[in-house]
VEXBAPA-219459 format. One record per residue (C-alpha): residue in one letter; x, y, z. Coordinates in nm, 3 decimals. Layout:
residues N
<pt residu="a" px="X" py="Y" pz="Z"/>
...
END
This chain:
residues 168
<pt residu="x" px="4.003" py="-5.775" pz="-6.542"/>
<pt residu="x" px="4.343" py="-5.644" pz="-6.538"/>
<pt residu="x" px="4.422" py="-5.293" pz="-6.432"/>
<pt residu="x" px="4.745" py="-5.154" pz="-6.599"/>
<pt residu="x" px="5.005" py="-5.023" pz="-6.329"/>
<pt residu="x" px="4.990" py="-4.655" pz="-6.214"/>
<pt residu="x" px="5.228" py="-4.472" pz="-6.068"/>
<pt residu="x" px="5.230" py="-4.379" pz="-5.709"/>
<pt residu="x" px="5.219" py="-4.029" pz="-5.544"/>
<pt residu="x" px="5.292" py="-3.985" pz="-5.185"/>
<pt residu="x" px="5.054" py="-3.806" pz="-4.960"/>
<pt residu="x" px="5.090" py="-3.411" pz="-5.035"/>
<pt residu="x" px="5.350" py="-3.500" pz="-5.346"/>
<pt residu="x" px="5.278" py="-3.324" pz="-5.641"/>
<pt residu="x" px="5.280" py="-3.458" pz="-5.998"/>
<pt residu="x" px="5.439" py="-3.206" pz="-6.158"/>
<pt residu="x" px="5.474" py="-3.391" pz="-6.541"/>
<pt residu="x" px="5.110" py="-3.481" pz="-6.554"/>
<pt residu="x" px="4.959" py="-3.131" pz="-6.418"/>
<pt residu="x" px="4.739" py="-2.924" pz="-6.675"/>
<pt residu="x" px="4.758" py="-2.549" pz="-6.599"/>
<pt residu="x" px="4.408" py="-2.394" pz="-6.766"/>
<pt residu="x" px="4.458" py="-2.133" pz="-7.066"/>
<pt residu="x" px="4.885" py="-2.169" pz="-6.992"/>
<pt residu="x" px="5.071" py="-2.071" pz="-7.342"/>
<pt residu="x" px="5.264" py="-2.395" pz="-7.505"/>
<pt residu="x" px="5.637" py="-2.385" pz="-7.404"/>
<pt residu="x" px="5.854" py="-2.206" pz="-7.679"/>
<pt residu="x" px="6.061" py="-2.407" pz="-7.878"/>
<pt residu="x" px="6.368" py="-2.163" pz="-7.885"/>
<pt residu="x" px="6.433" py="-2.259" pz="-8.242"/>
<pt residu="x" px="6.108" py="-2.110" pz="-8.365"/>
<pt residu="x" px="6.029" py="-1.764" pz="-8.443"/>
<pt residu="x" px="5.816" py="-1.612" pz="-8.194"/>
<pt residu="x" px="5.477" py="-1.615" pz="-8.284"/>
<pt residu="x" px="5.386" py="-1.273" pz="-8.194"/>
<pt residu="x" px="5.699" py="-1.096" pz="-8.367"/>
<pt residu="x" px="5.554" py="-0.954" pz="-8.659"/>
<pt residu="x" px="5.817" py="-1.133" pz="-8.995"/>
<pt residu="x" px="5.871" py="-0.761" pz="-9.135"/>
<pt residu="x" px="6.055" py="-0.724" pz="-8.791"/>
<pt residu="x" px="6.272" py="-1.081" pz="-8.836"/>
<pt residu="x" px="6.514" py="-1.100" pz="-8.813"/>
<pt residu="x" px="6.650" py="-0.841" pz="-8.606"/>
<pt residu="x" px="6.810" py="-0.548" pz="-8.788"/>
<pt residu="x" px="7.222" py="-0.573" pz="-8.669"/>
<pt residu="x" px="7.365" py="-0.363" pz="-8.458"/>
<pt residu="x" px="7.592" py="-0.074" pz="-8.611"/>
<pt residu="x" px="7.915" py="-0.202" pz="-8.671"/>
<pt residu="x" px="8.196" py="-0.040" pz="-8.405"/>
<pt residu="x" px="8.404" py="0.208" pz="-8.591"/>
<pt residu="x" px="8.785" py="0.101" pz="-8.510"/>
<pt residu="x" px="8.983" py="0.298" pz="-8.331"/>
<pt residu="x" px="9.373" py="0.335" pz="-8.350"/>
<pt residu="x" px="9.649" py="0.482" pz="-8.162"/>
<pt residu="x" px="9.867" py="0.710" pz="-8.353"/>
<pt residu="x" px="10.200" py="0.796" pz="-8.334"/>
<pt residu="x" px="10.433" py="1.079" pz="-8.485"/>
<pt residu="x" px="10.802" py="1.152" pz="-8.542"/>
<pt residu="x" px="10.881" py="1.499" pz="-8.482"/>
<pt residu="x" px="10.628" py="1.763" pz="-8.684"/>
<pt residu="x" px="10.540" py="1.511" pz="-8.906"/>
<pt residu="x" px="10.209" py="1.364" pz="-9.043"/>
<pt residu="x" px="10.015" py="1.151" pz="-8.779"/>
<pt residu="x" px="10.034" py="0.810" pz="-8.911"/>
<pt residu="x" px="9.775" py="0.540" pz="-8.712"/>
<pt residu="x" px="9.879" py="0.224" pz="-8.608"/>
<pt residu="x" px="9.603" py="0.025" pz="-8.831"/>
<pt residu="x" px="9.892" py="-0.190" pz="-8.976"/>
<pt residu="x" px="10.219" py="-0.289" pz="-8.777"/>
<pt residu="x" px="10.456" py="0.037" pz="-8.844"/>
<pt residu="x" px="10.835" py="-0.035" pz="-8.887"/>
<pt residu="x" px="11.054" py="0.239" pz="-8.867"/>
<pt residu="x" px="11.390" py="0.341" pz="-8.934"/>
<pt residu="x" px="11.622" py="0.503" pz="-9.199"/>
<pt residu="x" px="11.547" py="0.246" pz="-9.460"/>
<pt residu="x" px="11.296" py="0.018" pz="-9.338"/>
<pt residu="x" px="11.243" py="-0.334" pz="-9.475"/>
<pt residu="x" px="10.996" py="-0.626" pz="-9.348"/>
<pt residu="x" px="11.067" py="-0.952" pz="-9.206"/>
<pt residu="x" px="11.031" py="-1.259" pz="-9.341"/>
<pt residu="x" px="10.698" py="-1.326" pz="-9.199"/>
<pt residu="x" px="10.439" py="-1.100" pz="-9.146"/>
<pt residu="x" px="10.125" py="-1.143" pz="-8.985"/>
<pt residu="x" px="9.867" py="-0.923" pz="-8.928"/>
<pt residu="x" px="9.821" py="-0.773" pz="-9.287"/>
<pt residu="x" px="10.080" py="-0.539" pz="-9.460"/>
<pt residu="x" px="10.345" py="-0.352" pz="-9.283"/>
<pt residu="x" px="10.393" py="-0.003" pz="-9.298"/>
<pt residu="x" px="10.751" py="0.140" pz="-9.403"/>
<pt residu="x" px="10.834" py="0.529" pz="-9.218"/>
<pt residu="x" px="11.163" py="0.599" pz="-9.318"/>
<pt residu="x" px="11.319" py="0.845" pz="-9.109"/>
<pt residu="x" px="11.624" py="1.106" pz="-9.188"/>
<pt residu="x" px="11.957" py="0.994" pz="-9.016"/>
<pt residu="x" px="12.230" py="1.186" pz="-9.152"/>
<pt residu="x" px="12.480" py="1.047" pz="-8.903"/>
<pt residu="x" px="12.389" py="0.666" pz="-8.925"/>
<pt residu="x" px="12.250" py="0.651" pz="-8.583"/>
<pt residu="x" px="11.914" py="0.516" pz="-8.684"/>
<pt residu="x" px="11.933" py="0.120" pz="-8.760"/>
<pt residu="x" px="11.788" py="0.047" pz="-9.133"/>
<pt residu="x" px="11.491" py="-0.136" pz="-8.948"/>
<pt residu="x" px="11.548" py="0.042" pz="-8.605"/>
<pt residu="x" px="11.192" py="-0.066" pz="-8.456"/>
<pt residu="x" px="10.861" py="-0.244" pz="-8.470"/>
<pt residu="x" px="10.554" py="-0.072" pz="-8.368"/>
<pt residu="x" px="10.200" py="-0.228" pz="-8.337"/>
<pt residu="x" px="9.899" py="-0.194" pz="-8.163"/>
<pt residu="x" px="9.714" py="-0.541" pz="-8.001"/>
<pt residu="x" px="9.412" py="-0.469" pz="-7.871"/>
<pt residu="x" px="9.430" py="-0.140" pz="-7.663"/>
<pt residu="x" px="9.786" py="-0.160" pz="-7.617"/>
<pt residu="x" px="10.072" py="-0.018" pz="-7.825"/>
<pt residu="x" px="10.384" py="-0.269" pz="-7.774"/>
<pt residu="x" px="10.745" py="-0.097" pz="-7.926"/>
<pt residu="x" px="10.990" py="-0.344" pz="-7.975"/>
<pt residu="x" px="11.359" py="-0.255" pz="-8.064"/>
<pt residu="x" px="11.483" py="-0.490" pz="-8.340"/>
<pt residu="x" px="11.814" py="-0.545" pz="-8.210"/>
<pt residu="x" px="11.933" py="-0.133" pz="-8.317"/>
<pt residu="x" px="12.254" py="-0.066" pz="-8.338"/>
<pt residu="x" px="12.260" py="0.238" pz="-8.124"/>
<pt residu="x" px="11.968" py="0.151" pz="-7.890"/>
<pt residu="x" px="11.600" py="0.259" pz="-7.839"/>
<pt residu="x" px="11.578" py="0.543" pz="-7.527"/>
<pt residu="x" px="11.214" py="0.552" pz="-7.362"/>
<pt residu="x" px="11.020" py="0.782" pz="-7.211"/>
<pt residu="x" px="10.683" py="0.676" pz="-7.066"/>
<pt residu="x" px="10.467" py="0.966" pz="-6.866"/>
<pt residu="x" px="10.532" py="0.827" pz="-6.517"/>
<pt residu="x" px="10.822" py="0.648" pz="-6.555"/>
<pt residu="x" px="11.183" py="0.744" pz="-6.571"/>
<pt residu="x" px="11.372" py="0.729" pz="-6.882"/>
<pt residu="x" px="11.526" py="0.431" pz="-7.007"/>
<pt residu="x" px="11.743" py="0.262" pz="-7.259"/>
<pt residu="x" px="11.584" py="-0.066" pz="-7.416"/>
<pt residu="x" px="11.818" py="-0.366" pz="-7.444"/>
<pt residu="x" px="11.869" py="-0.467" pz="-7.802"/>
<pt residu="x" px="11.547" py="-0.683" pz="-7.897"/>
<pt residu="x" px="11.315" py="-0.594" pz="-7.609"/>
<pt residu="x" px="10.946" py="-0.564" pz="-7.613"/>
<pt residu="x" px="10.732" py="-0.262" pz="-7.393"/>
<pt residu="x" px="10.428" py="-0.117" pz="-7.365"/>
<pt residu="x" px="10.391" py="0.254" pz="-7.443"/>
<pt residu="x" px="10.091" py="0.457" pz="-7.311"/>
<pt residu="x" px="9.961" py="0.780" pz="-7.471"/>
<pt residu="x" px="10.261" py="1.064" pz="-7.457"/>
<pt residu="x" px="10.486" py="0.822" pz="-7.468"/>
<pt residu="x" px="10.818" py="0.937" pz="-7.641"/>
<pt residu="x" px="11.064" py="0.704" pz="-7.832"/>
<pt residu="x" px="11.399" py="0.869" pz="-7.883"/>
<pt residu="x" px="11.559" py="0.630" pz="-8.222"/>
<pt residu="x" px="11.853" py="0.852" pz="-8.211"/>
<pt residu="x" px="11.953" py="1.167" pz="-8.480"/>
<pt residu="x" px="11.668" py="1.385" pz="-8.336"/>
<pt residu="x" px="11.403" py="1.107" pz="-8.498"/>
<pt residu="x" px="11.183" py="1.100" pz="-8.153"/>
<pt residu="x" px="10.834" py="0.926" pz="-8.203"/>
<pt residu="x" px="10.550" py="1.015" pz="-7.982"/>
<pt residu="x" px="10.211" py="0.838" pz="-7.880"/>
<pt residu="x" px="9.921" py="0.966" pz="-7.957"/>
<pt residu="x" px="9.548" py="0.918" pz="-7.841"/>
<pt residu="x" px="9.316" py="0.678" pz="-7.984"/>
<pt residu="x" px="9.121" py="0.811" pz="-8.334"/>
<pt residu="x" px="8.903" py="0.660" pz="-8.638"/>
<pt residu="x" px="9.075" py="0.560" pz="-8.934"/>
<pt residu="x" px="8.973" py="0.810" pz="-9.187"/>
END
């Protein structure tokens, strides 16, 4: 009589795939519902959608307009070409001496940041950022603005940062 093959343990070696652990649950597929998860309580209800905040940013006494859409400013404001990130928002400013640039600057918020970028003005961008001394932009430069921020367009048309708020 022929005896199949068995495998071999060493001396003190346990064999861990053939062990039986007495009243041990079946492993859980993690595909399957759980079996002791009642189904009026499946699926999980989802969590409360995070309300967006925006920065905000104002030009002088005027309205508080949020940076939900790119902004771009200036004393008759027109879009690019190409646009991405939903539609623009014109703010047309007063500039009764031609200092402000028809599409003087771009302002957006990415992420937590607020980025200004001066689209090549004619009479320049001047910045003020709390901490930092003021500066001139050079024609088509990018920066990052923090809250209090002040951006000085020229003709008295100075736009300031504001703090973080719903959209409402």
């Amino acid at each position: 009589m022929t005896v199949p093959p068995q495998a071999v343990t060493e001396v003190g070696e346990t064999d861990v795939e053939h062990t039986v652990v007495p009243n041990a649950a079946p492993p859980l597929d993690p595909h399957m519902w759980p079996t002791d998860t009642p189904v009026s309580a499946w699926p999980p209800a989802p969590a409360a959608p995070a309300v967006p905040l925006y920065y905000g940013f104002r030009i002088g006494s005027s309205q508080i307009v949020l940076l939900d859409a790119i902004a771009y400013i200036g004393r008759k404001p027109s879009t690019p070409r190409v646009v991405q990130g939903g539609v623009p928002r014109l703010v047309r400013v007063q500039s009764p001496t031609q200092e402000v640039s028809s599409t003087h600057l771009e302002l957006r918020q990415t992420g937590v940041t607020v980025v200004v970028h001066d689209l090549h003005s004619t009479n320049g961008t001047r910045l003020a950022v709390p901490g930092h001394p003021v500066r001139t932009m050079r024609p088509g430069e990018s920066a990052v603005v923090t809250v209090g921020s002040l951006i000085d367009i020229g003709d008295r048309n100075v736009i300031e940062i504001l703090p973080l708020r719903e959209l409402q």
